[in-house]
Residue, then its C-alpha position, 0 to 999 in steps of 0.5 A: x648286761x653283763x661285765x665279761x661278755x663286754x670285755x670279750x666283745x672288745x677281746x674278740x673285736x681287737x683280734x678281728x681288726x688284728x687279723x684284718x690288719x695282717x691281711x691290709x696293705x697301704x691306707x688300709x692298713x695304716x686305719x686298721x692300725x689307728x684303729x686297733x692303737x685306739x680300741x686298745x687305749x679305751x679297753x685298757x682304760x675301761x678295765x682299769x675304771x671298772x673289773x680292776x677297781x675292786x679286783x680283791x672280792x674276787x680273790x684276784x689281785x689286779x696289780x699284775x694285770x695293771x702292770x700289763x695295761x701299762x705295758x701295753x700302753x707303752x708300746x700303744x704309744x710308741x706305736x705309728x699307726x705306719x710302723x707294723x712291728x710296733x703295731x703287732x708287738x702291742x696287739x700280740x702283748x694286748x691278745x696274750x694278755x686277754x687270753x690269760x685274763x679269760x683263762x686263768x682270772x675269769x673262772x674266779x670272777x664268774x663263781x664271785x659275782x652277782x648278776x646285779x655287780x656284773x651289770x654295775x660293772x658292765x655300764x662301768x666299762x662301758x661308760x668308761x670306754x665312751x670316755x677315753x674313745 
């Protein structure tokens, strides 16, 4: 497995619930919104558990990025699955936050880790995400 095509999986899962969620009215969005407030409580959580842990053999430190998880489960949190401003300020924080991950962070892991980290770290993510869901 490997540890960032999972991460992506989530990034892109939680932009195409999101794009769902603008487009839903009335119950359906209501579960969009339950469920996107979950996918990104468990991805966080996820992150933190695994790619975060040892973020410092990448030559990256992981403290800004933790801080932007706790920000986001701030606003998750505060989130009503029935309050649309709330739900949108948290995803759009949760996308702007993994566009920079995948852009500015990803090139240094990718040159640093090894097919066999890669995959510790992909069950890590995974395992860890069962966890919190």
């Amino acid at each position: 497995m490997d540890v960032l095509a999972q991460i992506k999986a989530d990034h892109d899962n939680v932009k195409s619930l999101f794009a769902k969620y603008k487009a839903a009215s009335g119950s359906e969005k209501t579960s969009l919104a339950q469920t996107l407030i979950s996918e990104i409580k468990a991805h966080s959580a996820a992150e933190d558990a695994s790619i975060y842990a040892d973020y410092s053999k990448f030559g990256l430190n992981a403290a800004s990025n933790k801080q932007e998880h706790a920000e986001i489960n701030k606003l998750v949190a505060g989130a009503s699955a029935s309050d649309d401003a709330a739900v949108t300020k948290a995803v759009t924080t949760f996308i702007s936050h993994s566009d920079e991950e995948e852009t500015e962070q990803w090139p240094a892991i990718k040159a640093k880790l090894s097919a066999g980290e890669s995959d510790a770290l992909a069950k890590q993510f995974v395992n860890a995400k069962k966890s919190v869901a």
